[in-house]
Every structure is written in structure tokens, then in C-alpha cells.
DRENPA-123483 format. One record per residue (C-alpha): residue number from 1; residue in one letter; x, y, z. Coordinates in pm, whole numbers. Last residue first. Example, Ala and Ser with C-alpha at 12.3 -4.5 7.8 and 13.67 -1.06 7.14 Angstrom:
# DRENPA-123483
> i,aa,c1,c2,c3
> 2,s,1367,-106,714;
> 1,a,1230,-450,780;
***
This chain:
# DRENPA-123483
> i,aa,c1,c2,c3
> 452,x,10176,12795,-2721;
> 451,x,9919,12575,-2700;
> 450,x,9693,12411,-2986;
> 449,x,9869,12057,-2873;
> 448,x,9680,12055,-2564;
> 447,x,9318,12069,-2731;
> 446,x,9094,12210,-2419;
> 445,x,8751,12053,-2419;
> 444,x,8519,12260,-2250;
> 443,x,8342,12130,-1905;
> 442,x,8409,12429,-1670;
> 441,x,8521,12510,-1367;
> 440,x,8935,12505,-1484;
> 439,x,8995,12283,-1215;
> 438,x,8636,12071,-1289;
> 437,x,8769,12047,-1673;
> 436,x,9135,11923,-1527;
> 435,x,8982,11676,-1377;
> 434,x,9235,11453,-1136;
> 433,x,9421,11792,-1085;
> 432,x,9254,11931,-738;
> 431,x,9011,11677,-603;
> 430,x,8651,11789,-562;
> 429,x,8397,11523,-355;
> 428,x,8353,11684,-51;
> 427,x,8103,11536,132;
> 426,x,8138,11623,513;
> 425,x,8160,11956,613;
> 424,x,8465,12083,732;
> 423,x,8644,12236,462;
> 422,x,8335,12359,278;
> 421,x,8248,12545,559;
> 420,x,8567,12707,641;
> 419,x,8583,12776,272;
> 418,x,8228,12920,281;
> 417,x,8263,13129,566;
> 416,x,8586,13331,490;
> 415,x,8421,13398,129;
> 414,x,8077,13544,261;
> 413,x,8308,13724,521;
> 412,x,8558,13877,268;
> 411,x,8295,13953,6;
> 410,x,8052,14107,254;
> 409,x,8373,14329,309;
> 408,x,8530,14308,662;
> 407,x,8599,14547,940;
> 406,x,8876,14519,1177;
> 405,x,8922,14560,1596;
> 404,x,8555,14581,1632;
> 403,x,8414,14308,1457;
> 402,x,8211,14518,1253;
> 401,x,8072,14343,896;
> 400,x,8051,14599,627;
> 399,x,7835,14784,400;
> 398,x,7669,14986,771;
> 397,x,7349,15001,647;
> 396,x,7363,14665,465;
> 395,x,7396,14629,95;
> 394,x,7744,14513,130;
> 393,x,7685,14280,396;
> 392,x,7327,14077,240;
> 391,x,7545,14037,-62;
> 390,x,7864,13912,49;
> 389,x,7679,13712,333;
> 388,x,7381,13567,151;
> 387,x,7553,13472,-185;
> 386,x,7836,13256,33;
> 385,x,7560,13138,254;
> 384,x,7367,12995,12;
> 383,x,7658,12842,-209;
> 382,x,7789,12654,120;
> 381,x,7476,12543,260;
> 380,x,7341,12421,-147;
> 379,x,7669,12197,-111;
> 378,x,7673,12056,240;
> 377,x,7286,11951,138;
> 376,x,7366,11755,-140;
> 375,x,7091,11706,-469;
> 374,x,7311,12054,-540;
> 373,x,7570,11809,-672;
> 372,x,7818,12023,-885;
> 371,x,7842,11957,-1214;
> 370,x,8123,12203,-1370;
> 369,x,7864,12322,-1619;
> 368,x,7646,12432,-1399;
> 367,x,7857,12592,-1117;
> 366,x,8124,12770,-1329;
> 365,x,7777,12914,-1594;
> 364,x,7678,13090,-1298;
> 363,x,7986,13240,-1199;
> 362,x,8079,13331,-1565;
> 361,x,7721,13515,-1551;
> 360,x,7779,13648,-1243;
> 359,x,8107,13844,-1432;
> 358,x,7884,13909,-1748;
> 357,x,7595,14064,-1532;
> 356,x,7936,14316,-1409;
> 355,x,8025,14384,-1769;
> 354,x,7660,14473,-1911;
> 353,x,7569,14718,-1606;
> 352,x,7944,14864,-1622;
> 351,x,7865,14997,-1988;
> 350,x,7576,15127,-1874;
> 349,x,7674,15274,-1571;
> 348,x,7982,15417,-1711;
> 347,x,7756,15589,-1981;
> 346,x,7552,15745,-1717;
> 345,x,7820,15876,-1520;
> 344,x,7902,16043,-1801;
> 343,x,8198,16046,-1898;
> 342,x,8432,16418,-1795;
> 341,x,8683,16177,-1619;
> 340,x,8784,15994,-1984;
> 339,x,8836,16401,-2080;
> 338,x,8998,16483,-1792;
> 337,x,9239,16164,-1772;
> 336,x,9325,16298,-2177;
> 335,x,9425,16639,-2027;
> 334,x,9613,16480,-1760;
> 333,x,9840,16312,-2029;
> 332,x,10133,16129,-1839;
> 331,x,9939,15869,-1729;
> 330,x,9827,15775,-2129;
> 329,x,10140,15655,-2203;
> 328,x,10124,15395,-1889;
> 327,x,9745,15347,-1953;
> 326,x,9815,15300,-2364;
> 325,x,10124,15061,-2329;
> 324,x,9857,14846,-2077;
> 323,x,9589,14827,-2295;
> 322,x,9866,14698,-2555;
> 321,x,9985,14417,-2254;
> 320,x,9616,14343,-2298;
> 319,x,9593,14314,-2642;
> 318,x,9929,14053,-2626;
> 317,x,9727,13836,-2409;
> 316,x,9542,13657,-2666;
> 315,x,9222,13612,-2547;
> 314,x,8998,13791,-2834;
> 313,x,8607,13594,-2808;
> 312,x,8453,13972,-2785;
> 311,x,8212,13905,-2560;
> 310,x,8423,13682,-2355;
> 309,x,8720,13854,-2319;
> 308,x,8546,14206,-2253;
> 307,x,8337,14069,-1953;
> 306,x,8701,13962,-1851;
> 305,x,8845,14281,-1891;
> 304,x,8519,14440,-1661;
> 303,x,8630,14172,-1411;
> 302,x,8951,14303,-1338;
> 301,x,9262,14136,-1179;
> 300,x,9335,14368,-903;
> 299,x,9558,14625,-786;
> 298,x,9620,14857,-460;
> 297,x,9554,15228,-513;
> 296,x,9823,15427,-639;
> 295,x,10031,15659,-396;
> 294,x,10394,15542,-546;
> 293,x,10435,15234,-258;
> 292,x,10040,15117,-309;
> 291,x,10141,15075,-696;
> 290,x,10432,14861,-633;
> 289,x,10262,14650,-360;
> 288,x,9935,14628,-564;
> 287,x,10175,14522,-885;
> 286,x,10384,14284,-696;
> 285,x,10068,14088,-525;
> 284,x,9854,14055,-873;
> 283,x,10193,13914,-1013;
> 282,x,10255,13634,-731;
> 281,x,9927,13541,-689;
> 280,x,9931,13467,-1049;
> 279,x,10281,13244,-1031;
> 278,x,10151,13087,-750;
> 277,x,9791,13049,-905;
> 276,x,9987,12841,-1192;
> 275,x,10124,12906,-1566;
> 274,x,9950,12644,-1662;
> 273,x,9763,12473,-1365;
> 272,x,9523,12710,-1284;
> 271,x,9571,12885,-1600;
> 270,x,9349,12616,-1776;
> 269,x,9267,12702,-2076;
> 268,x,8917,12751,-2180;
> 267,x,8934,13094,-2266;
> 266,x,8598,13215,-2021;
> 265,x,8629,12946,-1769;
> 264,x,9017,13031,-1760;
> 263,x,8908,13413,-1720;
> 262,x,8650,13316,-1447;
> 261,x,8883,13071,-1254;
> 260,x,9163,13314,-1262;
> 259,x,8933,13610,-1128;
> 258,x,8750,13317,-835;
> 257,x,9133,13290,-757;
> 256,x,9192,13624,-706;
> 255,x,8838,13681,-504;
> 254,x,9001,13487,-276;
> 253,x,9327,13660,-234;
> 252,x,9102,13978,-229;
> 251,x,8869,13849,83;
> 250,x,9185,13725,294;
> 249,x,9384,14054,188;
> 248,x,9090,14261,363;
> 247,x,9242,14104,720;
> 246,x,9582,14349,605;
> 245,x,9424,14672,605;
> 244,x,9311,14791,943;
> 243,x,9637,14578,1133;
> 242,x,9936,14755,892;
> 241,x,9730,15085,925;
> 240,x,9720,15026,1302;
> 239,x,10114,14949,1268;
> 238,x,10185,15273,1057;
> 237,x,9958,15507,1224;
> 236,x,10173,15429,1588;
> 235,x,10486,15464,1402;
> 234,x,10395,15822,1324;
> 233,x,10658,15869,1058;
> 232,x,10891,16187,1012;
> 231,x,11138,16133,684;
> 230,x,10951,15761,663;
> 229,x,10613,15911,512;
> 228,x,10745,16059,255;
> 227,x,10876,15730,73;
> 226,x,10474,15583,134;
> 225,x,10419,15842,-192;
> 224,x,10204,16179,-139;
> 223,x,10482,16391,-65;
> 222,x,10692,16192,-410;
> 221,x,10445,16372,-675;
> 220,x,10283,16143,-900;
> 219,x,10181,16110,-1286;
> 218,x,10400,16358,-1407;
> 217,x,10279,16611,-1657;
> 216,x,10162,16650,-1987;
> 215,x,9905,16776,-2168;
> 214,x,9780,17038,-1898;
> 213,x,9406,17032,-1786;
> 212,x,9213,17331,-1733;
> 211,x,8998,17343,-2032;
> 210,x,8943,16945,-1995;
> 209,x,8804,17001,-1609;
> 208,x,8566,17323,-1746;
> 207,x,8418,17007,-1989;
> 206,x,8062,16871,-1822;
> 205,x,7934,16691,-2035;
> 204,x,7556,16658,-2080;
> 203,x,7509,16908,-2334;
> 202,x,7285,16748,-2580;
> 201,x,7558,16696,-2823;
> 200,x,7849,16552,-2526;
> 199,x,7564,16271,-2432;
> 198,x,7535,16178,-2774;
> 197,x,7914,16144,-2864;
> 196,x,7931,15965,-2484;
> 195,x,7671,15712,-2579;
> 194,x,7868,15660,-2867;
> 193,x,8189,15659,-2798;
> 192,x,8143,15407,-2471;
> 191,x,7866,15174,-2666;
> 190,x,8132,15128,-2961;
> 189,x,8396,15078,-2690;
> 188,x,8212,14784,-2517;
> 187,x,8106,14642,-2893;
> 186,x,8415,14638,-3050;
> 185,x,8453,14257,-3123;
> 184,x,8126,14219,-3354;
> 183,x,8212,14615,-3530;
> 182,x,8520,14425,-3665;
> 181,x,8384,14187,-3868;
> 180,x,8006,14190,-3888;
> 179,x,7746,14348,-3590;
> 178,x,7413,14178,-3528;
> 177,x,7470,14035,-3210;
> 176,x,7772,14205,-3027;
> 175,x,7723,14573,-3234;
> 174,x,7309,14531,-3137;
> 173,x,7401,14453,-2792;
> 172,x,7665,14713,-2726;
> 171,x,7503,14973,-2905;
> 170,x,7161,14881,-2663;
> 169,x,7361,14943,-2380;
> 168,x,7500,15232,-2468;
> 167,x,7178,15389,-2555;
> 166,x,7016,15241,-2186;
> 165,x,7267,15413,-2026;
> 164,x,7208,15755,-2226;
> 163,x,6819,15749,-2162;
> 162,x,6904,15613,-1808;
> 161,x,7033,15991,-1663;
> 160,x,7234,15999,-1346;
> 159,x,7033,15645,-1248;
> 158,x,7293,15451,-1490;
> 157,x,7547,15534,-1235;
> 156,x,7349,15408,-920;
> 155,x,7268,15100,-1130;
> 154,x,7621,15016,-1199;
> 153,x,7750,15120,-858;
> 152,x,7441,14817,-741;
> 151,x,7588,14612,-992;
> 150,x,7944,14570,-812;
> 149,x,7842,14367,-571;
> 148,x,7609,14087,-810;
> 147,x,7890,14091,-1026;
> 146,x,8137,14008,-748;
> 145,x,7842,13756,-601;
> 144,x,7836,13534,-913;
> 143,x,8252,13495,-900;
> 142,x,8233,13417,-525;
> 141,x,7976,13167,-586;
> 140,x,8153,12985,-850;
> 139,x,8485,12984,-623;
> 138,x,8339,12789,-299;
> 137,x,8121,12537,-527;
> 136,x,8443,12534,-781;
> 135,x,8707,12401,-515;
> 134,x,8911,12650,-355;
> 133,x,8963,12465,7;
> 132,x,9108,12200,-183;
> 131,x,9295,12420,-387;
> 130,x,9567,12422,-108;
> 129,x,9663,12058,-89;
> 128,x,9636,11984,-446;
> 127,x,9797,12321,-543;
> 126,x,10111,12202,-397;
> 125,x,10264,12240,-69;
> 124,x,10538,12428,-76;
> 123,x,10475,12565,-460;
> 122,x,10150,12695,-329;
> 121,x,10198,12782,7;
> 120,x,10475,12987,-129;
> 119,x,10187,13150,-347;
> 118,x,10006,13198,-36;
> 117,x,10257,13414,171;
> 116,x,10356,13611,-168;
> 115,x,9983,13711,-204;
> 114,x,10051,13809,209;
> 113,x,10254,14092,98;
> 112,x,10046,14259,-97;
> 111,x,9823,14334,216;
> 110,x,10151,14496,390;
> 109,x,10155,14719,92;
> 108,x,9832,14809,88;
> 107,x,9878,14898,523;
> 106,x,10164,15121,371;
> 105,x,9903,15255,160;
> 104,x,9701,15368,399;
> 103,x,9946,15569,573;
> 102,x,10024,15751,233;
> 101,x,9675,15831,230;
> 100,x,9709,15996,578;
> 99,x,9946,16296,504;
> 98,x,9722,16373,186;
> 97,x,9380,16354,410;
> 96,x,9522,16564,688;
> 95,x,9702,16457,1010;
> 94,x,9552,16588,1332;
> 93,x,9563,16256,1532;
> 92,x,9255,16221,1424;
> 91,x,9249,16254,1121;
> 90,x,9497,15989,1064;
> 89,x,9273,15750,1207;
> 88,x,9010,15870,1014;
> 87,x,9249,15835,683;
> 86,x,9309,15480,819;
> 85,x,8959,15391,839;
> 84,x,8881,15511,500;
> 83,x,9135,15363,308;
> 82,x,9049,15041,428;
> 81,x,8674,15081,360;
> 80,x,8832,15150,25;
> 79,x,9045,14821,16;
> 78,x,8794,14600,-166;
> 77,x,8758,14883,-448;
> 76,x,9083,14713,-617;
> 75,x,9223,14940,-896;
> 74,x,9318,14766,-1203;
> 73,x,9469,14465,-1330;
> 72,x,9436,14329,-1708;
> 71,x,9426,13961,-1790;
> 70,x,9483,13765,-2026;
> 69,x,9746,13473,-1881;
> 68,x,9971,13366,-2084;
> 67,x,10277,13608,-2075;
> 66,x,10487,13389,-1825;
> 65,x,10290,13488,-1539;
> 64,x,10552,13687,-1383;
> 63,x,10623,13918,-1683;
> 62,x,10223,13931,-1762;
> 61,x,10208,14054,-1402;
> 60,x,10468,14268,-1454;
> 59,x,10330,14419,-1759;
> 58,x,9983,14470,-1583;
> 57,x,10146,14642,-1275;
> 56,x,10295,14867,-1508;
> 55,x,9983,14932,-1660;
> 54,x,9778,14994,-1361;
> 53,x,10055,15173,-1227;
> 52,x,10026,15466,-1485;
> 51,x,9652,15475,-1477;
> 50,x,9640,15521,-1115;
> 49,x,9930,15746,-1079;
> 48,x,9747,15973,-1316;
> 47,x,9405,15939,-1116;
> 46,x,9560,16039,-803;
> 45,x,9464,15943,-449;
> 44,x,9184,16147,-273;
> 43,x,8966,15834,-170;
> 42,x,8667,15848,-364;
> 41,x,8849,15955,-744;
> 40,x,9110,15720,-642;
> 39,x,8869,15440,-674;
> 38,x,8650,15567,-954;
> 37,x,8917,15597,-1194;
> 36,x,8988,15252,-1172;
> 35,x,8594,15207,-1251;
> 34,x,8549,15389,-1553;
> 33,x,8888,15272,-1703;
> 32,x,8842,14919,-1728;
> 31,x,8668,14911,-1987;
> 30,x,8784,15190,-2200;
> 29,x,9131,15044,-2156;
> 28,x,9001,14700,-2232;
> 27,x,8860,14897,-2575;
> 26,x,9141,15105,-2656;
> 25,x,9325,14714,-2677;
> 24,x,9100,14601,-2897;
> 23,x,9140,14912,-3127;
> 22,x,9530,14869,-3124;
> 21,x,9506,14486,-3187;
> 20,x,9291,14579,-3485;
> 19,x,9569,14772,-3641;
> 18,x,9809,14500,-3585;
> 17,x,9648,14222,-3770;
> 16,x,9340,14042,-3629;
> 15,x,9399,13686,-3781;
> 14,x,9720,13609,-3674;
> 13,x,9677,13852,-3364;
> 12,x,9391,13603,-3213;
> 11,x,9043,13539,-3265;
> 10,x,8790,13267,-3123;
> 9,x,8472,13193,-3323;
> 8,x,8148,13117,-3112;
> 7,x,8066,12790,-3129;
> 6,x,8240,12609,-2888;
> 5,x,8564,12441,-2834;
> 4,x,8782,12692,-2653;
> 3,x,9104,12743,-2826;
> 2,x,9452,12676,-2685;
> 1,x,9706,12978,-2755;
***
């Protein structure tokens, strides 16, 4: 594994030792687990299908990207407007919410699809042609504005009680600054347990769901897979699904590639290149299709992982895959999804406010120490408009932009508009592979022979 060349240490299973590897990887799970929840807890799909696909979909994106790349895919919250238009759709026509879901997930499946579409483009073309319209002014933005998105679900969270947030936030910090050994690279699940410890002793948790909950049982049932579907379909639902769902693909390809350039920002390896956005594009787009096919919302690279990466300096993939292990096992456990579902909502918010300022904060730290000329014009256009639109759009009344026949994300117009913009203004002056600092968006010295 290459090593970033800074001064924070970097660890990796040589030094860590199995048992650690285990506590590393509870901790990605714990990361990522408030907010996959969240998505099928709004839409009606199921939590245990969730977890289970999340892993799988992890492993085969490991699989596919050679087992380099760190990163951990969960569910995507750019399809829930998705989601929702469909299930109104289906509502309409007199369908209930579990006949429609399935609907909606054909449309998923469809937008997994087009990651295939672009990854051809990739190895057709090359990246040099392609990543043009990628370069780090378009991507650095993008990367700022996902934190910037998802903080406002932080902040409603941490509103359910702030005495609790604010206790996990200040574990984190104290465990991540002052914290020796172990307790340094813990700190997102040392904030989770104990906020949640404190929060469970003052009565705060809610546990009738826990009583109820079996200790095993299967993560899905086939009525609410796409499979059901075809033994009566509405062929009608299944094209207007297909044209609801697949324009949000645009905004989640994109925000892809902002992921990779965030988690190779955060390493210092260049995944870009090594083992390529085809090859990543390719993984992110199996695992959504898989997952959208069993009644699992479609997947994502997650941020929250890579807030984990770089506090906790640990990129060796291998503690992901583990994370992974533990969602699949973990699927099969209701009980255990009831007691991770039982958090506070304070906690998550907490937690989540930390993570998401870390995503922006990769963002940030893509645009200054990549160089980019903000003395240009074309430049500060693109990055102002990019912040404006996702931003501005999701916090809108409506969240979304209207065009009538679709609906986009902030994210997907704010990132439509800036690489149209950046491809036609005059002044571009980023080349994909003559720097392999500006491809990775950062300046660190990468030391080729420390590889694997």
C-alpha cells in the first residue's frame, strides 16, 4: 500500500494485528450504518436487505477493483426523490407502497446500468478524453457541496436532543487528539458507544423494537424483490420508472468520481489511474444493480467511510472488506438491526456532523492544494455555481429542480452545470495524466515502489 507523505502516521494490518482490524472494521460499520439505515427506513424498503447488500456489494466492488481501493458502499439517498415519484405513480394506479417499491427499483437498476455506459467510455476512449470534463475545479466542488448536503440531516438529528450530540462529538475529538494507541483510531465508534451508553442510562432509548425482534431471519422476502414484479407487470410503471430514475444516474456518476477523488486525496494514491474509474464505475454500478434487484436501495461509495479513513490514518482495504463480513453476518440478525435502529437520533447526528464537515473538508483541501487559478474568472464561475445550485436546490421548498418530465437533485444540476461550463469556457488548463498530483487533487508525494 503507498503511504501518504505527511505527518500524521499511516497504519496498516502489519502493524494493527488482527484483533484491531476487527475493531476498525465495527467502526466503518458504525459509520456507515446510521445513514444506510436511514434510506430504507424513509422509503419502506428493508433494513436487513440493506445491510446484507451493502456488504455484498462492497466485496464485489473490492472484487472488481482489484482489492485496492478503500472504500465501503452504502445506500445512495440521491435516488429517494426517485423512490418517491414512482411509489406515487404506483399509487395511483391503485398499487400499494410494497407493490410499487419493486417498481422503483427496476428504474435503480436501469440507473446502474449507465455506470457500465461510462466505464466503456472509459477504456474506449481513455480517461484523458473523459476526465477532461472531471478536472479538480468541477470535482472539488462537488466533494465540498456533498458535506455541505448532507449536514443539514446532521443538524436535524443532533436537534432530537444536542446534550448527547455534542457528548459524542466531544469523545470523538478528545479520543482523535489526545487519545494513545488504539483509542487515536477508534474515535467514531468511541463517540457512537458512548453517547449511546449515556443516552440508554437516562432513558433515552427507546427498546419495545429490540423486545420484539427475532435473532435470525432472512434478510428479504422474494414479493418485495423486482422478480415479483414480472409474474403480472404493469409495463406502463416499468418504463415511467425506467424514465423517473435514470436522469439521477448523471448526478451519482458524478458524485462517484468526486468519492474516488476524495478517498485518493485522503490515501494519497492515486486510484484514478490505479486500478481506474472504469474499473470503479464498474463496481459501484454492479452492487446498486444487485441490491436494487433483491429490494435494497441502490449503492454508493460512502463519505462517512472516508471521514473514517482520514481520521483514523487506516487505508488498507482489508478493514473494509471486514465491515463488510460484519453487514452481511449482521443481515441476518434483526435483533441486532433493532438495537443499531434504537440510536439516538442524537448520536447519529453527532457522529454524522463530524463525518459530513470531513467530506467538505477533503473538498476544500482538493481545490487548495491542487492549485487551481481562482485569479481566472471561468474558474471562480464554475466553483460558484456548482456550490450555488446543489445547495441553493436542496434547501429549497420544493429540494429539487422541476423540469416537468424528471426532477433533479441540487447535486445533479449543480454538477450538470459545471461540467458543461467547464467544457466550454475558455481556459482550461487541466490535462488528465501529465500530473499525476493534480489527478489525484492533491499535491502529496506518492512513493511508487511502496505499492502493493
Amino acid at each position: 500500500m503507498a503511504k501518504v507523505q505527511t505527518n500524521e502516521p499511516v497504519y496498516d494490518a502489519r502493524t494493527l494485528g488482527k484483533g484491531r482490524m476487527a475493531v476498525l472494521g465495527a467502526q466503518h460499520l458504525f459509520a456507515m450504518f446510521g445513514a444506510t439505515v436511514l434510506v430504507p427506513v424513509i422509503t419502506g424498503l428493508s433494513i436487513s436487505a440493506t445491510l446484507l447488500f451493502a456488504g455484498v456489494g462492497t466485496l464485489l466492488f473490492h472484487a472488481l477493483t482489484k482489492f485496492k481501493v478503500p472504500a465501503f458502499l452504502g445506500s445512495s439517498f440521491a435516488f429517494l426523490g426517485g423512490y418517491a415519484a414512482v411509489v406515487q405513480m404506483g399509487t395511483e394506479q391503485g398499487l400499494s407502497l410494497a407493490q410499487s417499491l419493486p417498481y422503483a427499483c427496476i428504474g435503480v437498476a436501469a440507473a446502474g446500468l449507465m455506470y457500465f455506459i461510462l466505464a466503456g467510455l472509459f477504456k474506449l476512449f481513455g480517461p484523458q478524453r473523459v476526465m477532461k470534463y472531471f478536472p479538480p475545479i468541477v470535482t472539488g466542488p462537488i466533494i465540498i457541496a456533498i458535506g455541505l448536503i448532507l449536514s443539514g440531516s446532521a443538524i436535524n438529528n443532533c436537534n432530537q436532543n444536542w446534550w448527547i450530540a455534542l457528548l459524542a462529538i466531544a469523545i470523538i475529538i478528545v479520543a482523535n487528539i489526545w487519545g494513545k494507541g488504539m483509542i487515536k483510531i477508534v474515535p467514531i465508534l468511541l463517540g457512537v458507544l458512548g453517547s449511546y451508553l449515556v443516552a440508554a442510562c437516562f432513558g433515552l432509548v427507546d427498546w419495545s423494537g429490540v423486545r420484539e425482534a427475532s435473532w435470525l431471519g432472512l434478510p428479504f422476502k422474494m414479493q418485495d424483490t423486482v422478480f415479483a414484479v414480472f409474474s403480472n407487470p404493469n409495463w406502463g410503471l416499468v418504463v415511467a420508472a425506467i424514465i423517473a430514475i435514470l436522469p439521477i444516474s448523471l448526478a451519482t456518476m458524478v458524485e462517484h468520481i468526486g468519492d474516488m477523488c476524495a478517498i485518493s486525496s485522503t490515501t494519497g494514491i492515486n486510484y484514478l489511474e490505479d486500478p481506474g474509474l472504469h474499473r470503479t464505475l464498474m463496481g459501484d454500478g454492479l452492487a446498486t444493480i444487485l441490491a436494487s434487484l433483491f429490494g435494497a436501495p441502490a449503492n454508493t461509495t460512502y463519505g462517512e467511510n472516508t471521514g473514517v479513513l482520514n481520521i483514523t490514518r487506516v487505508f488498507d482495504p482489508r478493514v473494509i472488506r471486514i465491515a463488510a463480513c460484519f453487514a452481511i453476518i449482521l443481515a441476518f440478525c434483526p435483533k441486532f438491526a433493532a438495537v443499531i435502529a434504537a440510536m439516538p437520533a442524537a448520536t447519529i447526528g453527532g457522529v454524522s456532523l463530524v463525518l459530513y464537515g470531513m467530506i467538505s473538508a477533503v473538498g476544500v483541501r482538493n481545490v487548495v492544494e491542487n492549485k487551481v487559478d481562482f485569479k481566472k474568472s471561468r474558474n471562480v464561475i464554475v466553483m460558484a455555481l456548482i456550490l450555488v445550485l446543489s445547495i441553493g436546490i436542496s434547501y429549497s421548498q420544493a429540494g429539487c429542480l422541476d423540469l416537468g418530465f424528471t426532477k433533479l437533485s441540487g447535486l445533479a444540476v449543480g454538477a450538470l452545470v459545471g461540467i458543461i461550463l467547464n467544457a466550454i469556457l475558455p481556459g482550461k488548463d487541466y490535462e488528465f495524466g501529465s500530473n499525476p498530483e493534480g489527478d489525484k487533487a492533491v499535491d502529496f508525494e506518492v512513493n511508487p515502489s511502496l505499492r502493493k
